[in-house]
Structure formats: structure tokens, C-alpha cells
C-alpha positions in Angstrom: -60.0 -98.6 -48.8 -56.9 -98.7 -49.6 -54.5 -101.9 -47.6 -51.6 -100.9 -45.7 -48.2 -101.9 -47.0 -46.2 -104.0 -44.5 -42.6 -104.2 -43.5 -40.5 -107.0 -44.2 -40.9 -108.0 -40.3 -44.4 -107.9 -40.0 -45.0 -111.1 -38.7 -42.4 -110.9 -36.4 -44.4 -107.8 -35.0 -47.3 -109.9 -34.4 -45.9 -113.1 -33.3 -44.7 -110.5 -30.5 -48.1 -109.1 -30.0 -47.2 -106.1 -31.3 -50.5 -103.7 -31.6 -50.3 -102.5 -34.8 -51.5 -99.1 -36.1 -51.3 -97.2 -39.8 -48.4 -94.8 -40.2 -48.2 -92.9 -43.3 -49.7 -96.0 -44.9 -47.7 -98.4 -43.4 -49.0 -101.1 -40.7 -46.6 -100.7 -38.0 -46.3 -102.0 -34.2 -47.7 -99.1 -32.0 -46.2 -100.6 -29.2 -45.6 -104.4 -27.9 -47.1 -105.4 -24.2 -44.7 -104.3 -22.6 -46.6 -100.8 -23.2 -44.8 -97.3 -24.1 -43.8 -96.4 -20.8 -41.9 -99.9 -20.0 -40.1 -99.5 -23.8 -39.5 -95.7 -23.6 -37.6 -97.0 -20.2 -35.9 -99.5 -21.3 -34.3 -97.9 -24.0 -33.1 -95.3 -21.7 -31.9 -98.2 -19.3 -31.0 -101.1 -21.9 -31.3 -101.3 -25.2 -34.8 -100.1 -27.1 -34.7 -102.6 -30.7 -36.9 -100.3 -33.3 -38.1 -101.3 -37.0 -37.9 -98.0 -38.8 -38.1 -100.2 -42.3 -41.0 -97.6 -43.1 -38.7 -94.8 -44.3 -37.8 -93.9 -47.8 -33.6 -95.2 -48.9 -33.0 -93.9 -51.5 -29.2 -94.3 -53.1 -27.5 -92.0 -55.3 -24.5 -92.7 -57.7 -22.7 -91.2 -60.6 -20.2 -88.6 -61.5 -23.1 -86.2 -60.9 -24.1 -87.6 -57.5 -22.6 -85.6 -55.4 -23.4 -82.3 -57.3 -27.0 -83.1 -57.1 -27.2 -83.6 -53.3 -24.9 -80.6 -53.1 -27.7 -78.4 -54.7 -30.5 -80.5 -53.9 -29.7 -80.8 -49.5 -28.6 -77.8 -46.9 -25.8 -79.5 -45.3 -21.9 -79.7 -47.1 -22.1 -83.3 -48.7 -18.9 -82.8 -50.0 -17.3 -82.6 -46.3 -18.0 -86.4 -46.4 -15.7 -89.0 -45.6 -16.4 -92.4 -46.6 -17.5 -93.8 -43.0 -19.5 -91.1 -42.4 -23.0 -89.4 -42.3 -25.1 -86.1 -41.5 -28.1 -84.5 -40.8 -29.8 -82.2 -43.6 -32.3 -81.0 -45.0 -34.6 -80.9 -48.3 -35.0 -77.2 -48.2 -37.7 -75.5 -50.8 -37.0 -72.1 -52.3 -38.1 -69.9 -49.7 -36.4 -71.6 -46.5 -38.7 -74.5 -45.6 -38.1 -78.0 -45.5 -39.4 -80.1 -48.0 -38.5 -82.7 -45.6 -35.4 -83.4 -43.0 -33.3 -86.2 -43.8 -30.0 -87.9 -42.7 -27.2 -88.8 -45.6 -25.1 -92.0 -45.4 -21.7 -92.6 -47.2 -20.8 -96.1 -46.5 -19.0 -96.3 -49.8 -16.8 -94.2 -52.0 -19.3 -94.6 -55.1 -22.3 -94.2 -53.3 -24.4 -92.2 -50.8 -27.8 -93.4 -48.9 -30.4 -90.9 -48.2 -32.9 -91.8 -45.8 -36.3 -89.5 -45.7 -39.5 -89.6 -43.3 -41.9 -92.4 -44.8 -44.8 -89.6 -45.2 -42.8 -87.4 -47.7 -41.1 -90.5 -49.7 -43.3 -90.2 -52.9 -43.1 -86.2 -52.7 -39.0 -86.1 -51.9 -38.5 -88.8 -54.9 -40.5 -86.1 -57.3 -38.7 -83.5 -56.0 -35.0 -85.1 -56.5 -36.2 -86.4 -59.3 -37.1 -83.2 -61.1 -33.6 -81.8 -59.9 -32.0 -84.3 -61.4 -33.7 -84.4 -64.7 -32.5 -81.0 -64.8 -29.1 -81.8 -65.0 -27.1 -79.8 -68.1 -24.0 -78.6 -68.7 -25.4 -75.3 -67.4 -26.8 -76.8 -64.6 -25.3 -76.8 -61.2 -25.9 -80.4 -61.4 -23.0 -81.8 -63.4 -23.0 -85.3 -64.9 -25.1 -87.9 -65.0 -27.1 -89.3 -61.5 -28.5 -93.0 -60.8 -31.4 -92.6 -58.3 -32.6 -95.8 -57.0 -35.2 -97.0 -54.7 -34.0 -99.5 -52.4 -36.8 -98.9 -49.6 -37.9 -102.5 -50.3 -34.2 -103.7 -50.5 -33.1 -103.0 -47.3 -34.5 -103.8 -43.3 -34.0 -100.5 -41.6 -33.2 -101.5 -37.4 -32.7 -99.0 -34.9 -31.0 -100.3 -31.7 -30.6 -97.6 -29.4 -29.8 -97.4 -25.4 -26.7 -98.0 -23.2 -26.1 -102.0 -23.9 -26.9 -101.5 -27.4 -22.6 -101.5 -28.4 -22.4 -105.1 -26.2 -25.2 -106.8 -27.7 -23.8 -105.6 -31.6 -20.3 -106.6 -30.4 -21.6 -110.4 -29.6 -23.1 -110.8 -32.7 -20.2 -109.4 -35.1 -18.5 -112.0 -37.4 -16.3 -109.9 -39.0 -15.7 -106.0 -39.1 -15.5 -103.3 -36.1 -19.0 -101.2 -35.0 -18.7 -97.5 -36.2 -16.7 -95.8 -33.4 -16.1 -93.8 -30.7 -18.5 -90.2 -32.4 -21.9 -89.9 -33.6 -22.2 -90.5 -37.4 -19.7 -92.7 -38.2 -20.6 -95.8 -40.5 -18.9 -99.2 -41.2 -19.9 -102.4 -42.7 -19.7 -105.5 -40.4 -21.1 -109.1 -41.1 -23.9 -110.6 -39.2 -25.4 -113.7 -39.3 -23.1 -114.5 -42.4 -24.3 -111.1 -44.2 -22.8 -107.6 -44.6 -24.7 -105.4 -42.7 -24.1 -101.3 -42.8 -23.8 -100.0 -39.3 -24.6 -96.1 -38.5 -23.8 -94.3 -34.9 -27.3 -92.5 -35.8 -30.6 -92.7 -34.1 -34.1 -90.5 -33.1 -34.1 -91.2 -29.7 -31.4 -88.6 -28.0 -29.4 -91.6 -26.7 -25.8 -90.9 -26.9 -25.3 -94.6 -27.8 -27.2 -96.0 -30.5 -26.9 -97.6 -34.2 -28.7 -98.0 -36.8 -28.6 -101.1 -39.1 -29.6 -101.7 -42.8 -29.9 -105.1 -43.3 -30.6 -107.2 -46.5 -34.8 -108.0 -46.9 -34.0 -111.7 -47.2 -32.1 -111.6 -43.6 -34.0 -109.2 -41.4 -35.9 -111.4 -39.4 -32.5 -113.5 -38.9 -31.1 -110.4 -37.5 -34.1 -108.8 -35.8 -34.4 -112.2 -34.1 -30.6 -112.3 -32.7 -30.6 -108.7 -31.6 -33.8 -109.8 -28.8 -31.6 -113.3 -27.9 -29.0 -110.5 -26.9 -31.2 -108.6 -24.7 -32.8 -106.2 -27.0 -36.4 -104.9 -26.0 -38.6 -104.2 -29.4 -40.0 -101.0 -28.9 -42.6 -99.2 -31.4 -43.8 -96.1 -32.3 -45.5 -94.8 -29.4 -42.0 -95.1 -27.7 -40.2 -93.8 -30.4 -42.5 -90.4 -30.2 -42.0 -89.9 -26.6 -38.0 -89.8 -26.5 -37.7 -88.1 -29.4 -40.0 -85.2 -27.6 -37.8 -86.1 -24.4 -34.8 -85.3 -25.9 -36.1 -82.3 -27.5 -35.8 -83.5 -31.5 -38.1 -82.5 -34.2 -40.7 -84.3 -36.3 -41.5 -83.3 -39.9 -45.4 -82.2 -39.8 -44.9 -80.7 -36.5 -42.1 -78.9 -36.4 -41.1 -78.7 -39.9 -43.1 -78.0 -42.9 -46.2 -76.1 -42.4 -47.6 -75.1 -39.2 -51.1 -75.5 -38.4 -52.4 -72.6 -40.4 -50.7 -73.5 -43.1 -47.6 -71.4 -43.4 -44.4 -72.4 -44.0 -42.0 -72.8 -41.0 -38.6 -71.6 -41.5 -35.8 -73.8 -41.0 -34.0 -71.7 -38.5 -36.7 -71.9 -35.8 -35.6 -75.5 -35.2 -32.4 -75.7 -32.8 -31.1 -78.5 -35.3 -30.3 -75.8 -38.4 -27.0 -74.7 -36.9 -25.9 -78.2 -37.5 -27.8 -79.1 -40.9 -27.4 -75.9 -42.9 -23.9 -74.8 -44.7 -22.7 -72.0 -46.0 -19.7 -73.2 -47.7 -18.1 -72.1 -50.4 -17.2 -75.4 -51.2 -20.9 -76.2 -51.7 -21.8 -73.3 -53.8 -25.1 -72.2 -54.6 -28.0 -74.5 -53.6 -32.1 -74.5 -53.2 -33.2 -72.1 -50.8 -29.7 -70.4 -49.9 -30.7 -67.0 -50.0 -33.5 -67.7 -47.7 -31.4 -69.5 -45.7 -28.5 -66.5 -45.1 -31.7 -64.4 -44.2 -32.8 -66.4 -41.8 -29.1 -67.2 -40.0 -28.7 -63.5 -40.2 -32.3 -62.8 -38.3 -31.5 -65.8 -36.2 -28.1 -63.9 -34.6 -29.8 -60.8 -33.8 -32.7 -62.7 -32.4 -29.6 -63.9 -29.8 -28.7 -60.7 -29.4 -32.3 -59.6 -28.2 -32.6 -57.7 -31.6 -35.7 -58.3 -33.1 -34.9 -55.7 -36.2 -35.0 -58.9 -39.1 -37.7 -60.6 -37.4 -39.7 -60.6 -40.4 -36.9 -63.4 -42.1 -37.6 -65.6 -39.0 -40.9 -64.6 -37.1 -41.0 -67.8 -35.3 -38.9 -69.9 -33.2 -39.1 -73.6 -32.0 -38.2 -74.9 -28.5 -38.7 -77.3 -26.1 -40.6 -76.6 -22.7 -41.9 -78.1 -19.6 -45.2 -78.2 -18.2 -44.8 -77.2 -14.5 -47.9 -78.8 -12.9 -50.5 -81.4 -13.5 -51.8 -81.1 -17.3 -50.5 -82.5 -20.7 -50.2 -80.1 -23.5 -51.4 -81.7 -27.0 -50.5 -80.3 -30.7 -52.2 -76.7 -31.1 -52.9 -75.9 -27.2 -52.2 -72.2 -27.1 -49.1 -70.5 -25.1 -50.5 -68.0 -23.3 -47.7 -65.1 -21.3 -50.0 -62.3 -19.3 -53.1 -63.9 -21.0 -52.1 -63.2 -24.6 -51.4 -65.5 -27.0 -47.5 -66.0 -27.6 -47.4 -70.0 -29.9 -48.8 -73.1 -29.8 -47.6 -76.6 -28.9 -46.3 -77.9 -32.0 -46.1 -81.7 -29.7 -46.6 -82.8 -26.7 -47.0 -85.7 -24.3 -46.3 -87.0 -21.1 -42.9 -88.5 -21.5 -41.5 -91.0 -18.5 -38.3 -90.7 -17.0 -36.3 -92.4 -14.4 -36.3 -90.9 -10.8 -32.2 -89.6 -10.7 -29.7 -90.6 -7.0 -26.7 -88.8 -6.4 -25.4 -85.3 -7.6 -24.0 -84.1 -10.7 -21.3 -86.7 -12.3 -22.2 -88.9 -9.7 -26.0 -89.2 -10.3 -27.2 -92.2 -12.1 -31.0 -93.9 -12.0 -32.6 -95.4 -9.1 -35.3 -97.6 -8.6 -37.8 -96.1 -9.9 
């Protein structure tokens, strides 16, 4: 049997009383006691503290850098300011994802691509072979340093409504990435430069994510709880990222449960991680890609005449009624089959007072 590999804060997790469970080979905390429902709450209410140190970083530099992840991701690297980052894909030939992955430019020389833990050895093989196949015909000019730091960096995710006050009390020097989603900066914590992202995968409109030297993690994991900060695991994690309607690689992308290949336009997110550009040229999968977008805007338009470049869509839905849906539960419409539940779960919310701009949450 092969033993899990643990994150840097692993013994913070069970000093905590974290339960622990494997995740794509990784021991990580399941939830703490304060049980999923109490930490998917607070997050919506507080401030939810996550250790996502289980995905893949990997950092890219060279004159070449930039033409690899150009040809290599869906979205317009090139449209990249320093201080900023963007959702994307790993798209195969044909449309699909290889994986979804979110690309960091904190500095000018540099970019930071973080990928879901389960496809780290398989998206490192596939950039990898991409950029081996750099040449001066190849639409991958110059040379490209890939590097692993996956075991350099603490990953945090501090996500929920009092996450910018507790970040702002522990800041030494620097200013928290501000006022949109996706913006970066580097700030000093704890006597450390730490790389600050307006990013998260729990719908919140206000949340960060941190990156945070190995050797100071538990420092900074440790002041982040003093502040107010709930530690919140995986089971939490799962059930406001279904809330908030956002996709999980295995479900939603990749291969669907009979094995075929889902197309990246049946997930709401492609309008905002696929580019046409003519800045960005030709790239894996763009052909496929214009097929689908084209198939996608008739679909709109209630014309099904290019289904056959996108003969599926993804969306999310609500049970009506007592029963939970689970992965593969058929969706039935006048008793014939019409999908399946790609996730599901019962997901906890709080009970809304007051109308419109003036609602907010209540009691309970």
C-alpha cells in the first residue's frame, strides 16, 4: 500500500482534530469538528482558512515562457500584466481539457501555474513534451525553465467577508491585491514575502489566496486563526464550489462517466477561459475550440444545426423537494432520459431577511 504524501501543515491539521481522508494521494483534513455545515457557513459569514498545498505550482521562465503557455493553455497569456492572473485551460487536441488551471504573474520574469493535485504528474508530461518540442519551427520559441515548486510553497486559501480585515492586520509591508478579482501583489507576513492572489474556489466575491514559503507556513497558518479565521477542509470546500455553481475536473471536465470526452464549451466558465486572439495565434485544440463557440451560439439561439461540435451542455440545477441527487443519477423530462448529475450534494445556506439590496442573513 502505497503511504499518502502529507502537506507541509499536517500536524497542524491534526493538532486541530482535523479528520483526515486521502485525496489524490494526499492525506488531507476532511473537515475539523466544527463539521462541513458549521465551515461551509462560516465561510459564507466570516472567513473559511483552507490548505489547498495539495495542488501542483508549477513556474515557468525563459524567453520561451510565455510562447509555451501561449500554445500550451486556452486563455490570452500574453494579455497579462504583472499583478495579474486567469483562469485557463490545458485543452487536448480535440476540445477537452487535459485539466483546468489558473495562471499567476506575480513577476515580470516569471508565471505560476497552479493545476488540480490529481492531474499534476499527467499536466507536468504533457507541458513537458510541449516544451521539449521547442525549435525554431516550433510555435514555441526559445528556450523554457519548468520547475516544480509544489514542495516549495504552502498554498492558503482564505476566503469569506472578513477575510481582507484579518490579511490587513497581519501585513508588515505591501498593500493586499485590490479592488477586482485576479489581481496579485507581494506583501510581507510574519517577516516573509508572501504572494497574495484575489482568486479562490468557493464563489465568494472576497477571497485570497496565499503562497507562502514551506519553512513559514505553519507561522502563517497559525496567525490567520488568531485573526479569526475558521480552518475549513475538503468536505466544505466541495459544497460551495457546487453552491456557487463552479466545476471540478473529473466531473465536469475530462471524461464523463462513459468515458467520452466532454467538450470544453459545455461548462459556463469557457466564455471566460478560452481566446481567440490573434495575439495568441495558433494553439492546442483551437480548431476544436472555434467549433464548439460556433455550435455554442446557435445553441443560444435555440439552433441545434452544429450540435454534433457540442452535444452536451453543463449547468447547475436545483432539486425542488426532499431527495439529494449523487454523481450519475439520471435526469429524466416526460420519463426519458435527458443527462445525468455530473455532482451533487446537499449544500447549506443561510435563511435571507429583507428584500432585494436590502436582504442580508438572519439567524439562521
Amino acid at each position: 500500500m502505497t503511504e499518502l504524501r502529507r502537506v507541509a501543515l499536517h500536524e497542524n491539521h491534526l493538532a486541530l482534530g482535523a479528520k483526515m481522508t486521502d485525496f489524490a494521494g494526499w492525506a488531507m483534513p476532511l473537515m475539523y469538528p466544527t463539521g462541513v455545515i458549521g465551515e461551509h457557513l462560516a465561510t459564507r459569514s466570516k472567513a473559511g482558512l483552507f490548505d489547498v498545498s495539495h495542488m501542483g505550482r508549477f513556474a515557468f521562465r525563459g524567453s520561451g515562457a510565455l510562447g509555451l503557455l501561449q500554445y500550451a493553455l486556452s486563455n490570452n497569456a500574453a494579455a497579462l500584466d504583472v499583478g495579474q492572473a486567469q483562469y485557463s485551460f490545458i485543452p487536448t487536441e480535440t476540445g477537452g481539457a487535459v485539466d483546468d488551471v489558473y495562471l499567476y504573474r506575480f513577476f515580470e520574469d516569471e508565471y505560476l501555474l497552479v493545476v488540480n493535485a490529481a492531474n499534476k504528474e499527467k499536466d507536468w508530461e504533457h507541458l513537458e513534451s510541449l516544451r521539449m518540442g521547442a525549435s525554431s519551427a516550433s510555435p514555441v520559441p526559445g528556450p523554457v525553465e519548468m520547475h516544480d515548486r509544489t514542495d516549495e510553497l504552502v498554498m492558503l486559501a482564505l476566503q469569506g467577508p472578513l477575510s481582507r480585515e484579518i490579511l490587513t492586520a497581519l501585513i508588515e509591508n505591501g498593500r493586499l491585491p485590490e479592488p477586482r478579482r485576479n489581481q496579485l501583489s507581494v506583501v510581507t507576513m510574519a517577516g516573509v514575502p508572501i504572494l497574495v492572489g484575489r482568486t479562490g474556489y468557493t464563489g465568494e466575491p472576497l477571497g485570497f489566496e496565499l503562497f507562502v514559503p514551506r519553512d513559514h507556513g505553519a507561522v502563517v497558518w497559525d496567525l490567520l486563526i488568531e485573526k479569526g479565521a475558521v480552518p475549513c477542509g475538503l468536505g466544505s470546500r466541495d459544497t460551495l464550489r457546487l453552491e456557487a455553481g463552479l466545476p471540478l475536473y473529473g466531473h465536469e471536465l475530462g471524461a464523463d462517466m462513459q468515458g467520452t470526452e466532454i467538450p470544453l464549451f459545455s461548462s459556463p466558465l469557457a466564455s471566460f477561459a478560452v481566446s481567440f486572439s490573434p495575439v495568441k495565434g495558433d494553439y492546442v485544440g483551437r480548431e476544436a475550440l472555434i467549433r464548439q463557440q460556433a455550435a455554442y451560439r446557435r445553441v443560444l439561439a435555440r439552433d441545434y444545426s452544429l450540435v454534433a461540435d457540442l452535444p452536451r451542455m453543463t449547468r447547475p440545477v436545483a432539486v425542488v423537494g426532499k431527495g439529494v441527487p449523487r454523481p450519475g443519477s439520471p435526469v429524466m423530462r416526460e420519463g426519458r432520459g435527458v443527462g445525468w448529475v455530473t455532482s451533487g450534494t446537499m449544500v447549506p445556506y443561510w435563511q435571507m431577511t429583507g428584500l432585494d439590496l436590502e436582504s442580508h442573513p438572519g439567524n439562521e
